[in-house]
Legacy VTK file of the C-alpha trace (Angstrom):
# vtk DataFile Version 3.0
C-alpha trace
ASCII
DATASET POLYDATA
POINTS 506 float
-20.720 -6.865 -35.453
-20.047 -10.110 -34.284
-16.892 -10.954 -32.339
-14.681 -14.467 -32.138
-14.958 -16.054 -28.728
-11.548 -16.676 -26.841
-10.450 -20.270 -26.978
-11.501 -21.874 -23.698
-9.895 -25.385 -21.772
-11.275 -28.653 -22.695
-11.849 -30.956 -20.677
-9.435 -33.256 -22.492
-5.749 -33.172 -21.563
-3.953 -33.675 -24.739
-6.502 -31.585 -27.258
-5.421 -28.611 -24.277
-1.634 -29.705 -25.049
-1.750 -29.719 -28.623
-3.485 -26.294 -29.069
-0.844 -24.783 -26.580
1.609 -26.284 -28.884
0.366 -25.072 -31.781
0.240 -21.296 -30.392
2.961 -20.836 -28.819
5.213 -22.966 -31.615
7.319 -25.833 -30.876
10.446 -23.290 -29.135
12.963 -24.708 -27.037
12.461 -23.379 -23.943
8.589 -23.471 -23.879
8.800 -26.630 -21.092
5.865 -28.815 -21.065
6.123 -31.406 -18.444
3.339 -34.213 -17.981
3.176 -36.466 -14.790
0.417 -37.736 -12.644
-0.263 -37.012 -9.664
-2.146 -38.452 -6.380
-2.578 -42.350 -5.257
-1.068 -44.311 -7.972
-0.702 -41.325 -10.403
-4.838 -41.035 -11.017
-4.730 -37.667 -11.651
-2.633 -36.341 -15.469
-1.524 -33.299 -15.187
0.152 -30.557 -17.388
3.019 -27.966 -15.752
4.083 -25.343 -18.868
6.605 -22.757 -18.092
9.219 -20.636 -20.061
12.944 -21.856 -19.018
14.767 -18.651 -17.985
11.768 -16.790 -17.288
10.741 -18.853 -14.534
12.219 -19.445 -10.958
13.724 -22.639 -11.164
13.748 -22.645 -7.518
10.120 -22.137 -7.546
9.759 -24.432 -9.808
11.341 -27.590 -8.455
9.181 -26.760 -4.843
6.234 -26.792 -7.337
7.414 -30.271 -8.873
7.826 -31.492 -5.505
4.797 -30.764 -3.506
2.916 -32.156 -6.157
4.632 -35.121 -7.057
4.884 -35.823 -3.170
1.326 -35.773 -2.573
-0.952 -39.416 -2.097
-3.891 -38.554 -1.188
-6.914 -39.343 -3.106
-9.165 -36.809 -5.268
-11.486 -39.659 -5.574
-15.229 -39.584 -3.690
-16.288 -42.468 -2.196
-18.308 -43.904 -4.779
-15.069 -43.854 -7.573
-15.981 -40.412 -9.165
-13.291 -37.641 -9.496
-13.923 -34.853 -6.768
-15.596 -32.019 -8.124
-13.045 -29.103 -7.469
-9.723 -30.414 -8.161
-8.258 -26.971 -8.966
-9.616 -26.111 -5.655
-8.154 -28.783 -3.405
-4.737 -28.050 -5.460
-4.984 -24.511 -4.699
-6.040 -24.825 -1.161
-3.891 -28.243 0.082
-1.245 -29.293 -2.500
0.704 -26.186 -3.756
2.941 -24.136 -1.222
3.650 -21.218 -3.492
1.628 -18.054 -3.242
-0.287 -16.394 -5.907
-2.578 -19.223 -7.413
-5.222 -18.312 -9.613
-7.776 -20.339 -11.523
-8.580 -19.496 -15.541
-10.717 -21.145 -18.023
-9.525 -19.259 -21.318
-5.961 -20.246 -23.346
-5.081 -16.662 -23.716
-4.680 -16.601 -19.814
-2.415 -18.926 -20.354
-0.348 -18.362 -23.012
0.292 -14.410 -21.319
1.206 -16.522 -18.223
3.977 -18.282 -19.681
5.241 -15.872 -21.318
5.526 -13.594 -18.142
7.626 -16.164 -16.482
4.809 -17.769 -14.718
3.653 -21.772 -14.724
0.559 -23.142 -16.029
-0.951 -26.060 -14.686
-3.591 -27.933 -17.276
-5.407 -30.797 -15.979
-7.174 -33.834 -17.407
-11.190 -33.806 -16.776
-11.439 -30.324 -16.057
-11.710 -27.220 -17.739
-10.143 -25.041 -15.507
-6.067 -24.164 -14.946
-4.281 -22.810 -12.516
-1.715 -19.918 -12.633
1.365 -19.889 -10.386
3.134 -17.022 -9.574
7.218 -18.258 -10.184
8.283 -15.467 -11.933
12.491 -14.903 -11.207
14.578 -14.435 -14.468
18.227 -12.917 -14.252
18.224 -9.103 -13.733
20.862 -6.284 -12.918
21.564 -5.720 -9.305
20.687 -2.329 -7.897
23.689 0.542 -8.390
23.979 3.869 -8.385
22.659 6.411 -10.313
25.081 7.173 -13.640
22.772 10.034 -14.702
21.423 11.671 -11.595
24.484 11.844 -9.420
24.860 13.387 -5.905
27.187 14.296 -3.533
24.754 14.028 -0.584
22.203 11.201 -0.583
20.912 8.088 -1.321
23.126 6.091 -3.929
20.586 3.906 -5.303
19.073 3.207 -8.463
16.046 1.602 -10.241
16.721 -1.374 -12.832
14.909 -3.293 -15.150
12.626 -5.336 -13.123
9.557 -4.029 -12.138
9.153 -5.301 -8.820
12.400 -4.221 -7.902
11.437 -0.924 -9.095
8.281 -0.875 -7.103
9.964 -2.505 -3.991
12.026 0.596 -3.679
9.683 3.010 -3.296
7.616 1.015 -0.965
10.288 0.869 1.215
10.654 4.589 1.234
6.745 5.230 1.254
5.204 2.439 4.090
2.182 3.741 4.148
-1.287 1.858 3.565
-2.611 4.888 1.366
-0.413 4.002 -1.611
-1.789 2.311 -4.715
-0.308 0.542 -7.352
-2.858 -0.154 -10.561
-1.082 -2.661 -13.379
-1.537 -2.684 -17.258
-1.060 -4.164 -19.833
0.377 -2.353 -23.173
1.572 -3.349 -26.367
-0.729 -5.893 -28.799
2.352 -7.734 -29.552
5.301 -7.216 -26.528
2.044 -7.157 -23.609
4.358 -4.573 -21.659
3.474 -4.253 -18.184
2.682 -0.957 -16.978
2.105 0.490 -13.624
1.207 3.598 -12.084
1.487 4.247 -8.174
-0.055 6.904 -6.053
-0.447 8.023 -2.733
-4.266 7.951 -1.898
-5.462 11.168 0.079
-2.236 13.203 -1.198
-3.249 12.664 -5.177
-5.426 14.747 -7.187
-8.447 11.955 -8.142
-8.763 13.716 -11.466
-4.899 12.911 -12.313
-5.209 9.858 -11.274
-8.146 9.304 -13.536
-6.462 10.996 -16.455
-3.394 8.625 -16.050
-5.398 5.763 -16.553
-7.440 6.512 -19.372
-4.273 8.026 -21.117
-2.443 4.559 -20.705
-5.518 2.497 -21.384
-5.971 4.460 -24.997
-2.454 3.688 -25.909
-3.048 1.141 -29.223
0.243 -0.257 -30.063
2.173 -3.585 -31.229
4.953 -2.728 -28.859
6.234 -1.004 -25.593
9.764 -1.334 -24.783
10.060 2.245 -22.840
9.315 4.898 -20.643
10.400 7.186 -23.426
7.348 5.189 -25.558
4.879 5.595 -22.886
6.129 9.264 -22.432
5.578 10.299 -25.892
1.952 8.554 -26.057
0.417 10.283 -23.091
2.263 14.094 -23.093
0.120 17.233 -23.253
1.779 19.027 -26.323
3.170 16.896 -28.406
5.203 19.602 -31.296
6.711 21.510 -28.067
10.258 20.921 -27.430
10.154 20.956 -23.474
9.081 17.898 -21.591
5.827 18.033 -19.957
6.452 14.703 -18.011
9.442 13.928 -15.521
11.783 10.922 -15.739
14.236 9.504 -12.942
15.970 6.680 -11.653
16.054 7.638 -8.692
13.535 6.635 -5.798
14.182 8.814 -3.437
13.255 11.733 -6.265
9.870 9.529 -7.393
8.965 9.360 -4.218
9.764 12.723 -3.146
7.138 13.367 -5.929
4.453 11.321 -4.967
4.871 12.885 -1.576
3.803 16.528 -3.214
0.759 14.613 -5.207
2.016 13.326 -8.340
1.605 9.911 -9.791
4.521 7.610 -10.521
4.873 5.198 -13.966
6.535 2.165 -14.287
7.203 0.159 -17.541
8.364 -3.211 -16.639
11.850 -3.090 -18.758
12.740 0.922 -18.001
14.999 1.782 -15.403
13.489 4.812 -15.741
10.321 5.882 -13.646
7.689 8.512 -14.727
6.567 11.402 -12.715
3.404 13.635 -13.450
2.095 16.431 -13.073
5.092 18.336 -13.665
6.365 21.664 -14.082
9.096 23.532 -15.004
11.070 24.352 -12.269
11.157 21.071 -11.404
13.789 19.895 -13.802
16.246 22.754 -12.606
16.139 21.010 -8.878
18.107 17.881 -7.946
17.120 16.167 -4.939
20.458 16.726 -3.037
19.032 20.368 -2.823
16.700 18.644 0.216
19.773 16.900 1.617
22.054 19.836 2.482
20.837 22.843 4.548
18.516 25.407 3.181
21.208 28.305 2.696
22.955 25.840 0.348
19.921 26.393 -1.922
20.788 29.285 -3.094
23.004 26.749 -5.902
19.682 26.352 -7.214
19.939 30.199 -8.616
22.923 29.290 -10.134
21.422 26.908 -12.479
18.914 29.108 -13.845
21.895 31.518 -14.370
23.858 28.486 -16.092
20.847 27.948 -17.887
20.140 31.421 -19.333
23.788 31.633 -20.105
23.793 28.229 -22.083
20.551 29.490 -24.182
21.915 33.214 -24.800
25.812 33.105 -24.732
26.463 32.417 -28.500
23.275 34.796 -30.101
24.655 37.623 -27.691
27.736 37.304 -28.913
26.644 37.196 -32.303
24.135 40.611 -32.238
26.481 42.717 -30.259
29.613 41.817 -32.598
27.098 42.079 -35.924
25.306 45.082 -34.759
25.797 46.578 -31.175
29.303 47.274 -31.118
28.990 50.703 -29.603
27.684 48.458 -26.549
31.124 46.997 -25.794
34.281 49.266 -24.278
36.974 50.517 -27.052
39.650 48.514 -25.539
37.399 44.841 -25.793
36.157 45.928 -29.520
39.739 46.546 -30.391
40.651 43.474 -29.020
37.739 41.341 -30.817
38.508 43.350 -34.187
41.883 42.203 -34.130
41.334 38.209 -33.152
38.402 38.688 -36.304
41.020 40.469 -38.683
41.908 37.153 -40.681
38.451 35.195 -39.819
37.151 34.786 -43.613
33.420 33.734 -42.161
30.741 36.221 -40.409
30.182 35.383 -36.565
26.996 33.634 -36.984
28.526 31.279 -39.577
32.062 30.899 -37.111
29.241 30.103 -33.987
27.679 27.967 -36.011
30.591 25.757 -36.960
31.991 25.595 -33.707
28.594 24.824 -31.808
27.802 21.805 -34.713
31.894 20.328 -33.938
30.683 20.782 -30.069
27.770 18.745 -30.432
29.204 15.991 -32.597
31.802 15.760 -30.106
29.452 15.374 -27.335
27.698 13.202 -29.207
30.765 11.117 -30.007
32.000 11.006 -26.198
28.372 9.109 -25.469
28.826 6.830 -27.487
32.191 5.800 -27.387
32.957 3.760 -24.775
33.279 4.735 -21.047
37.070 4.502 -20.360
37.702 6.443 -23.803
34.537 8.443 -24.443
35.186 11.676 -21.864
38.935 11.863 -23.050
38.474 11.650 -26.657
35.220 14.620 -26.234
38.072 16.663 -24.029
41.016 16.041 -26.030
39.042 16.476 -28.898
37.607 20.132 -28.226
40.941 21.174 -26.803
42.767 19.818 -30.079
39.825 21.268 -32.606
39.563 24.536 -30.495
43.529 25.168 -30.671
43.343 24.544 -34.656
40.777 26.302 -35.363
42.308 29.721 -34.533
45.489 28.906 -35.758
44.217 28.094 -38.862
42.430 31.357 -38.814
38.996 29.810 -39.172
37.066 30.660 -35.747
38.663 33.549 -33.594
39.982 32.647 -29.572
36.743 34.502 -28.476
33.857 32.509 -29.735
36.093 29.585 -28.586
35.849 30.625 -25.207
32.177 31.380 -26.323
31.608 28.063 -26.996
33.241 26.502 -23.950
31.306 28.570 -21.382
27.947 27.810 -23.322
29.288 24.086 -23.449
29.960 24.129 -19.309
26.983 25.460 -18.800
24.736 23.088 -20.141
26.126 20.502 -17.982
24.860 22.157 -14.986
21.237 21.581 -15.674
20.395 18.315 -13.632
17.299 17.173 -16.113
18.833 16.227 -19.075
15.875 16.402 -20.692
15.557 19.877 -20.200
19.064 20.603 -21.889
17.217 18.734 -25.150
15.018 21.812 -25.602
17.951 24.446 -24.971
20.501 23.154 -27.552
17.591 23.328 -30.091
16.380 26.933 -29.154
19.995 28.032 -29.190
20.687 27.593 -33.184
17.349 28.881 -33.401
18.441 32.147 -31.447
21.716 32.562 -33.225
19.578 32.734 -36.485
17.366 35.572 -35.282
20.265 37.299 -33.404
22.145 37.164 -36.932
19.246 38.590 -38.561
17.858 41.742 -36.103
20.420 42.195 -33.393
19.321 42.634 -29.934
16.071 43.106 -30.656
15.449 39.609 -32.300
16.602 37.986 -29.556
14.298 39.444 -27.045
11.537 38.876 -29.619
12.408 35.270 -29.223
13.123 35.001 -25.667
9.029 36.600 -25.263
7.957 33.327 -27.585
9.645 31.407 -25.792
8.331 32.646 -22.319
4.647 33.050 -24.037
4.986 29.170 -25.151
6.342 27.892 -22.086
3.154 30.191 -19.998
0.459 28.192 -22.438
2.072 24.663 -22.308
0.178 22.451 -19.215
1.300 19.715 -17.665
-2.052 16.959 -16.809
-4.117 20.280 -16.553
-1.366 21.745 -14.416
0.084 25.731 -15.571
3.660 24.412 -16.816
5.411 27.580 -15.700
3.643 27.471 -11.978
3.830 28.867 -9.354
4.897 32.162 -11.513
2.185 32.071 -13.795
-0.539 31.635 -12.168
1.653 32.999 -9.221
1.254 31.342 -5.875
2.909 33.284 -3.005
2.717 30.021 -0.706
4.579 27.722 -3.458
7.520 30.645 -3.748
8.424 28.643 -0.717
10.403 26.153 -3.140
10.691 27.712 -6.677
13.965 29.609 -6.859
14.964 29.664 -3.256
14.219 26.508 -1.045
13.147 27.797 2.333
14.196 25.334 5.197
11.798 22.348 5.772
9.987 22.998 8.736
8.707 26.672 6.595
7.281 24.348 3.583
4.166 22.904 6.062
1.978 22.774 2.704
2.203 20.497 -0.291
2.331 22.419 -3.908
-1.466 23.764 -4.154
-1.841 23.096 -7.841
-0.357 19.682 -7.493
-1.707 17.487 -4.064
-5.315 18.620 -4.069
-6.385 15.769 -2.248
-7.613 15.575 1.306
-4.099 15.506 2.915
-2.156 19.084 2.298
-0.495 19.224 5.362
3.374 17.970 4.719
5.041 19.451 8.358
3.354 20.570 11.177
5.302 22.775 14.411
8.687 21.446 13.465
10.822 24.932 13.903
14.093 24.151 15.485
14.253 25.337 19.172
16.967 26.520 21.516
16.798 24.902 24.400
15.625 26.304 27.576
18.309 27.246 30.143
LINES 1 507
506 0 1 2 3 4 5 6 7 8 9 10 11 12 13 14 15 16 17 18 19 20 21 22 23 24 25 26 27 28 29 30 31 32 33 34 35 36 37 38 39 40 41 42 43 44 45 46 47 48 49 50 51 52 53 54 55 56 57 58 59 60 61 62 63 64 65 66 67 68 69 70 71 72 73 74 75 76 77 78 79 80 81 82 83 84 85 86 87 88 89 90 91 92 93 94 95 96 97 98 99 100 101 102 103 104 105 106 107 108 109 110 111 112 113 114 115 116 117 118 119 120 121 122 123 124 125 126 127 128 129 130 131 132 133 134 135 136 137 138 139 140 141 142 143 144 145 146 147 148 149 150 151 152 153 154 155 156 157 158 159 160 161 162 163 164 165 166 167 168 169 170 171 172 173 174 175 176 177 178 179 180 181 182 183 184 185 186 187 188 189 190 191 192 193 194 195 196 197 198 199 200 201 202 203 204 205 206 207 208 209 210 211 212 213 214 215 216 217 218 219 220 221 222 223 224 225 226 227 228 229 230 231 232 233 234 235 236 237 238 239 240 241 242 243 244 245 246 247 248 249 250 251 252 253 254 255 256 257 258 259 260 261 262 263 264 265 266 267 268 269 270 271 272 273 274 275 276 277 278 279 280 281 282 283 284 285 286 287 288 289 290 291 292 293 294 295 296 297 298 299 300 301 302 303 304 305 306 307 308 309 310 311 312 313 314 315 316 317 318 319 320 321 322 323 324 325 326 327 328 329 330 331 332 333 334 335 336 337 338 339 340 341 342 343 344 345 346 347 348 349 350 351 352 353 354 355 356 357 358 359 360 361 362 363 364 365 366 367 368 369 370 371 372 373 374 375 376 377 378 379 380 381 382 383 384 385 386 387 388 389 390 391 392 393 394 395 396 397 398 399 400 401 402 403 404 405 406 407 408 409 410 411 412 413 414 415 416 417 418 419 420 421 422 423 424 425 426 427 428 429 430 431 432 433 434 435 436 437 438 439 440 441 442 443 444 445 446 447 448 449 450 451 452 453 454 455 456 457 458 459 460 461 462 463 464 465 466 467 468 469 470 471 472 473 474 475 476 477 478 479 480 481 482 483 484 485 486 487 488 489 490 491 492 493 494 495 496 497 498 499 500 501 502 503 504 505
């Protein structure tokens, strides 16, 4: 099969211009700029760069070390010197990051990245300048991911912001950074960083080849990259961690796990990644280890937030010898003028709950979380007078609603509001007994799901008595000497070493 060749420079000035301009379109902020440069001008010269993508401060120290240079690129017998890009590279230009190119496709993904193209006459070679510095937002804290405890920063939308703040937490020579490109139209930039020695090779290698398959017109992101590369793709839980904070993606490269960036995303990428995971935050780490024991209270929240309404719904429908005379008399008498069955009252109160929580997101921020509050009170309070819900499954409702809001993964919650309708069905339909038929499915599913070859529901199953260490329970730091075996299964395991606090000696 034979292929096109990529358009190369000529060694004619102008027939480079035009073809730029023809590519690229004649847009208004595409800058072409053509001066001579050396003795008496000798040398013509192209700059190209995209106005707003560019630095312009960069750019003008560019324009000027050029346009401030006389010497001659002239041999002594008259001829043109043979390596102009060369002596530009090496003598003229001050800015860093120079490289040379002979194909127009170099170019044109240049310029459109914010960088400057230099084309010059006589030669079929340009040079690339780094002077990428468009307007970005500053770095603030975290809206999502907040703590009491801890760092208060954020990623944003430039990449090498994003990457800058996890170097600074991580200054260590063994960590990588590998860039790609995605996207046939957009060319997203992609990265993925990793701590060499700490890393599993294989994961690494996975990573790469996953992103390097992707075959799409456009990237804009994480969430796009996340749904390309994840394990199971029908299972409603996330097999692939996303932050914005840095502290937390490096906390995870730290353990073994590689990092992804999507130039664009204030969100990061973490994987391997199981399921406890998403039930920590990272101010567990911050406080003391007896504060920790929080951590039990979100899987509590979350098991209540799951199993609240179908409970309610089986033991109301078919259990009631299960609850005392006093609370079944009570519960009789709020249902006495409720025309609907519970599972159709749950079901109408959890859809209002969700469109309200819906609503309150996007609303805007000084209104949103009043009209979602006012709103449930308001709908909550009519509801029973009107005799359509009884007081119960409101308070039902509320407790299930508060306790999603503990989980500190939103993602995760995703997955729970789904299995909860599906729960209420089966508890409406065979009691008790459907819903621990469901809640084994669920288990089984979540026990067969991996995560980049890692068990999803590790370290329970498989179970790893050294990994118990941080699962439920955190045990204080100077216990967890070890890194996660089934994540960092490079060279480097050891995380602490003889750290145990000590009285001192009298």
């Amino acid at each position: 099969m034979s292929t096109t060749a990529a358009p190369t420079l000529t060694p004619h000035l102008p027939e480079n211009i035009v073809q730029l301009v023809e590519t690229l379109g004649e847009s208004s902020d595409i800058i072409i700029r053509e001066l001579g440069i050396g003795r008496s001008g000798e040398l013509p010269i192209a700059i190209v760069f995209t106005d707003g993508l560019a630095d312009h401060i960069s750019i003008h120290e560019l324009l000027e070390s050029l346009m401030l240079f006389t010497g001659d690129f002239r041999n002594a017998d008259g001829s043109l010197i043979a390596d102009i890009p060369g002596a530009l590279e090496r003598y003229i230009i001050s800015l860093g990051g120079v490289r040379k190119t002979e194909l127009m496709e170099d170019l044109y993904d240049a310029i459109l990245s914010g960088d400057t193209a230099i084309m010059l006459d006589n030669c079929r070679l340009g040079l690339i300048v780094s002077t990428r510095g468009w307007e970005s937002r500053g770095i603030t804290e975290s809206n999502v991911e907040a703590v009491v405890r801890g760092p208060r920063e954020s990623f944003t939308e430039t990449m090498r912001t994003n990457t800058s703040l996890i170097r600074r937490r991580i200054k260590h020579p063994s960590l990588r950074m590998e860039n790609l490109r995605v996207g046939r139209i957009s060319k997203t930039d992609v990265a993925f960083m990793y701590i060499k020695g700490i890393a599993d090779d294989k994961v690494v290698d996975e990573v790469r080849n996953r992103i390097q398959r992707i075959d799409i017109d456009a990237i804009m992101d994480t969430g796009q990259i996340e749904e390309l590369i994840q394990d199971d793709t029908f299972s409603p839980f996330p097999t692939i961690y996303n932050s914005e904070r840095p502290d937390t993606i490096a906390a995870g490269m730290l353990e073994g796990r590689v990092a992804i960036l999507v130039d664009g995303s204030p969100f990061v990428l973490l994987v391997p990644v199981i399921f406890t995971q998403f039930l920590q935050s990272a101010e567990d780490y911050y406080q003391r280890s007896d504060f920790g024991v929080i951590r039990m209270l979100r899987y509590v929240a979350m098991l209540i937030s799951l199993l609240t309404p179908s409970v309610y719904i089986a033991v109301t429908t078919y259990h009631q010898e299960m609850l005392p005379t006093t609370l079944l008399l009570s519960l009789a008498t709020q249902r006495e003028g409720v025309p609907f069955p519970a599972f159709i009252e749950a079901l109408l109160m959890e859809t209002a709950f969700e469109i309200l929580r819906e609503a309150g997101i996007r609303m805007p921020r000084m209104v949103g979380s009043a009209i979602s509050i006012v709103g449930a009170l308001v709908l909550g309070e009519a509801a029973v007078q009107a005799g359509l819900v009884s007081a119960a499954m409101v308070i039902v409702v509320s407790i299930t609603a508060i306790a999603s809001f503990v989980m500190p993964a939103y993602s995760i919650s995703i997955p729970l509001r789904l299995l909860r309708y599906l729960l209420m069905f089966i508890a409406a339909s065979f009691g008790i007994y459907g819903i621990f038929l469901g809640c084994m499915c669920i288990l089984f599913h979540l026990c067969s799901l991996r995560s980049f070859g890692v068990p999803y529901m590790s370290p329970f199953g498989p179970f790893h008595a050294t990994d118990q260490k941080d699962a439920i329970f955190r045990l204080p730091l100077w216990a967890m000497q070890r890194r996660p075996s089934l994540i960092g299964k490079g060279t480097n395991q050891t995380r602490i070493k003889d750290s145990k606090p000590r009285k001192p000696i009298d």
